[in-house]
Phi, psi and omega in degrees: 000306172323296192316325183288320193272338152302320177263006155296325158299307163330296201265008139329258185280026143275321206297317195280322186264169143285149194309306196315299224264326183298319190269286206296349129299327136332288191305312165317323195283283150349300186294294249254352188228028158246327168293314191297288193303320135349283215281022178253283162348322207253314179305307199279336172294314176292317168340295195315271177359289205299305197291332209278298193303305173319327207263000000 
């Protein structure tokens, strides 16, 4: 049932975007969950540190 609904969406959003308009939602997608992980990365590290000092 996932797999049907999944590729239904698929074949979904090829008909409605254009390939141009397909990639640059990816990306969009892509950039935004590469900043969230970067500044999650950066926090827990400074956590660390910050917690290192303390002790």
């Amino acid at each position: 049932m996932k797999k049907l609904a999944l590729f239904s969406i698929t074949i979904f959003s090829l008909l409605l975007l254009t390939s141009c308009e397909a990639v640059e939602t990816v990306f969009k997608a892509g950039m935004w969950w590469g900043i969230i992980l970067v500044v999650g990365v950066i926090g827990i590290l400074l956590w660390l540190f910050s917690r290192g000092k303390n002790s």
